[in-house]
C-alpha positions in Angstrom: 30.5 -20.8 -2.0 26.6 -21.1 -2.8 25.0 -24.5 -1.9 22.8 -24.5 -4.7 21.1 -27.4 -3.3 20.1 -26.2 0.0 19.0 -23.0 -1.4 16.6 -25.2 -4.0 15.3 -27.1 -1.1 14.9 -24.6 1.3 12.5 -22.3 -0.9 9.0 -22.6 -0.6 8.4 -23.4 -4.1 10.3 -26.6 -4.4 8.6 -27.8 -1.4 6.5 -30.3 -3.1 9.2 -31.8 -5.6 11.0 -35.1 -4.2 14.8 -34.9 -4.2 15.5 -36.7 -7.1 13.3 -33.2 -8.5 16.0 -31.1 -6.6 18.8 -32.8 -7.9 17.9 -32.2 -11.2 17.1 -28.1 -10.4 20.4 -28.0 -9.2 22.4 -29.6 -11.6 20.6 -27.1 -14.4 20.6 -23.8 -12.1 23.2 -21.6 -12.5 24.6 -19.0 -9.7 24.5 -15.3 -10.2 25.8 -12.3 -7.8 24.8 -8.9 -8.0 25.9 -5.9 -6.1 23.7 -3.5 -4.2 21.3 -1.6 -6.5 22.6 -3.8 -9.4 19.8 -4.8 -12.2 19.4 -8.6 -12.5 16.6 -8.1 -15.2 15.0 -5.5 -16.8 11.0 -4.5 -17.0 10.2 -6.0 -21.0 12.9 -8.4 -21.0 11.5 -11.6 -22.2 13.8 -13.9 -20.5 11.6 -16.5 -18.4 13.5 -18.1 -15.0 12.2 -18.6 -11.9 14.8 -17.0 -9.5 15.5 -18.5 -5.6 17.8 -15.5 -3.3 20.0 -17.8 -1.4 21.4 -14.5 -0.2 20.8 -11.0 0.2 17.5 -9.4 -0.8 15.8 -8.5 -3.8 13.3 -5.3 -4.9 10.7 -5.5 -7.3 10.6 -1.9 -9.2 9.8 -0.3 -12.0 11.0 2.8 -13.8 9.4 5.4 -15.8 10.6 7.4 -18.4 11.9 10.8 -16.3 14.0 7.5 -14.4 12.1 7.1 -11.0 11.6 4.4 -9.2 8.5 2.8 -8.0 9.4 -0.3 -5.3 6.6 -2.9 -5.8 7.9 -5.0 -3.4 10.8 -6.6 -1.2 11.9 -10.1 -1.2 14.4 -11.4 1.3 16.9 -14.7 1.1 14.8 -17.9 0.8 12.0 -16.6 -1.6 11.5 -16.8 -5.1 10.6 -14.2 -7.8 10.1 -14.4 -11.4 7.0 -13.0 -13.1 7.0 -14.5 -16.2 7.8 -18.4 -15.3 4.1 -19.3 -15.7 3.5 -17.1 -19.0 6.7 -17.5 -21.1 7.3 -15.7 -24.1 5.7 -12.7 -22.6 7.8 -9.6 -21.6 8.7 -9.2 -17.6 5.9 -6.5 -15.9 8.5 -5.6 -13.9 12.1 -5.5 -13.3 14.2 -6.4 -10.7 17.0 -5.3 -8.9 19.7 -6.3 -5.7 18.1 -4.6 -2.6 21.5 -5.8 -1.1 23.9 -7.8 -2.1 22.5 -10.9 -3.8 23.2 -14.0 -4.8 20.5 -15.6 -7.3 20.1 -19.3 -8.1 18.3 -19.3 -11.5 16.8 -21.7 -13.2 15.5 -21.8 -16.7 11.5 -21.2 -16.9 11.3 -24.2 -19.6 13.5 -26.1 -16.9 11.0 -25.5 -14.4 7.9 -26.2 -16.2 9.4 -29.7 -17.3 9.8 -30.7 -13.4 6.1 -29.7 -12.9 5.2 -31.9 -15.7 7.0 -35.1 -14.4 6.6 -34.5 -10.8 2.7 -33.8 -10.8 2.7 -34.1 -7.1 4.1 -30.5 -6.9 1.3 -28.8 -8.4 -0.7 -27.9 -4.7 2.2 -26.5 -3.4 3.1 -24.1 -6.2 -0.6 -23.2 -6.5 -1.1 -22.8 -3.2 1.7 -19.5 -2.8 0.7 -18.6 -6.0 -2.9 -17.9 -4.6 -1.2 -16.7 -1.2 0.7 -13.7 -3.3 -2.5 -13.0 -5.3 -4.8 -12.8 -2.1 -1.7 -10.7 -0.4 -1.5 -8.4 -3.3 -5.6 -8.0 -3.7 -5.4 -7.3 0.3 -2.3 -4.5 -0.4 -5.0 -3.1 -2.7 -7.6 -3.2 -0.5 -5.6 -1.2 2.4 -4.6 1.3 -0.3 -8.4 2.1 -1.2 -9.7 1.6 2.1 -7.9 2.6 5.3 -6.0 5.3 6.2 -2.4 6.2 6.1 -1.4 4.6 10.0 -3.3 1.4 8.7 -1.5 1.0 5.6 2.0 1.8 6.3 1.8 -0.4 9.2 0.0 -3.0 7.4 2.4 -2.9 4.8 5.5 -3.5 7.5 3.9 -6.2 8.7 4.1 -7.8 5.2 7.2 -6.7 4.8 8.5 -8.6 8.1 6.4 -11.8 7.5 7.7 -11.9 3.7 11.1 -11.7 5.6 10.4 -14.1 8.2 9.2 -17.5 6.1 5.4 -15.9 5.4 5.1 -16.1 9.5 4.0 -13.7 11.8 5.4 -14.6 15.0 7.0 -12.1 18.3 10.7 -12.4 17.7 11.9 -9.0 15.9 12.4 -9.0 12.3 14.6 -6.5 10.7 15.6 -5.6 7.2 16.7 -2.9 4.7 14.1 -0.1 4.0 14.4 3.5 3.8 12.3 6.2 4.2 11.9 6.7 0.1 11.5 3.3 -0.5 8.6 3.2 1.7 6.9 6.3 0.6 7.7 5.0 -3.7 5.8 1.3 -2.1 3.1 3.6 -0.8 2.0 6.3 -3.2 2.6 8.7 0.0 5.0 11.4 0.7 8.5 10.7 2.1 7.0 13.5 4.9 3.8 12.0 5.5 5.3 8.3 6.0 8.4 9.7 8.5 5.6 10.9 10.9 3.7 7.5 10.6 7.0 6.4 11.7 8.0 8.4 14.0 4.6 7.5 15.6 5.0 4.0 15.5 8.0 4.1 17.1 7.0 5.8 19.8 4.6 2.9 20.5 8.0 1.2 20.6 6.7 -1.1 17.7 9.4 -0.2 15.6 13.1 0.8 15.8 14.1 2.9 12.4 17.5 4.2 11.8 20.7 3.6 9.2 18.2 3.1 6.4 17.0 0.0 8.3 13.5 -1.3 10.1 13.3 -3.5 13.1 9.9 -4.8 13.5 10.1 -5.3 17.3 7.3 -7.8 17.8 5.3 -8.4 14.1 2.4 -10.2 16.6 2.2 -6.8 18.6 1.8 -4.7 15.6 -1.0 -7.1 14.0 -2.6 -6.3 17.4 -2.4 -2.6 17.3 -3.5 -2.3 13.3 -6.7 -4.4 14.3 -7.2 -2.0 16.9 -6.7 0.8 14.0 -9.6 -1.0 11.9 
């Protein structure tokens, strides 16, 4: 059974609240499972809820018209997603979907904004990640328009294992769920083009790939060898 109050307290976001702030988030939040590749909300949907993975993994996709999928982004246990909790009443850019099996502690975006207002003293931390994700997202950009394809895919890994790994970068190995199309739809890049970047990489024993899953061996070594890469 989910302890909705450890997974409140132990996400980022809620880092600033007092407890008597977490004790009300978990009294309102409600508990959701989803299988793998199950929707929990659709791009449009105008539902706002900030959403904490207390297990499991979530993707951040969307899907055109012909049905393909484009994977934004990866989200492991202990993060939060929702990107309409600061603009509601405005359709979702994006939907969202169980990477593995998940299990979502949601709490209502009108919820949310009501503990902000009565607990000012959260305010620096929730603006603080929020600026971390923007600056992470304008650097994603950046390596997309500006290096080559060895630089991004492994810069791209490396955010993949720090997102996975409390926003750290540290030498213990970090592994999670990623496939060779779901790193090629992230990319822009053909599934061809990023299995030799991977095949490379692990050669330089940074990475281990195999049963649709990447082990980051050492995410400090791999920092050291995409600086090297410029």
């Amino acid at each position: 059974m989910t302890d909705i109050r450890h997974a409140i307290r132990q996400c980022p976001i809620f880092s600033g609240f007092p407890d008597q702030a977490i004790e009300e988030a978990a009294r309102h939040a409600r508990v959701r499972s989803f299988r793998t590749d199950e929707q929990i909300y659709e791009k449009g949907s105008l539902q706002s809820g900030l959403c904490v993975i207390a297990e499991g993994s979530v993707r951040i996709c969307s899907v055109n018209a012909e049905g393909r999928e484009a994977v934004l982004m990866i989200f492991d246990h202990g993060s939060w997603f929702g990107d309409t909790v600061f603009s509601p009443n405005t359709p979702r850019v994006y939907g969202a979907r169980a990477h593995e099996s998940a299990v979502i502690v949601d709490l209502d975006g009108e919820r949310f904004h009501d503990l902000m207002r009565r607990y000012p003293q959260s305010y620096p931390v929730v603006l603080d990640l929020l600026s971390q994700r923007l600056w992470a997202t304008m650097s994603l950009i950046e390596d997309d328009a500006l290096r080559g394809m060895p630089a991004r895919v492994g810069r791209r890994l490396l955010f993949l294992a720090q997102m996975h790994d409390g926003n750290r970068i540290r030498s213990d190995a970090v592994s999670f769920r990623l496939t060779r199309e779901h790193l090629a739809s992230m990319m822009g890049m053909t599934r061809q083009g990023v299995h030799k970047v991977l095949k490379d990489f692990a050669g330089e024993g940074l990475i281990e790939f195999r049963y649709g899953r990447v082990t980051v061996t050492n995410p400090l070594a791999l920092e050291r060898y995409l600086t090297g890469l410029g």
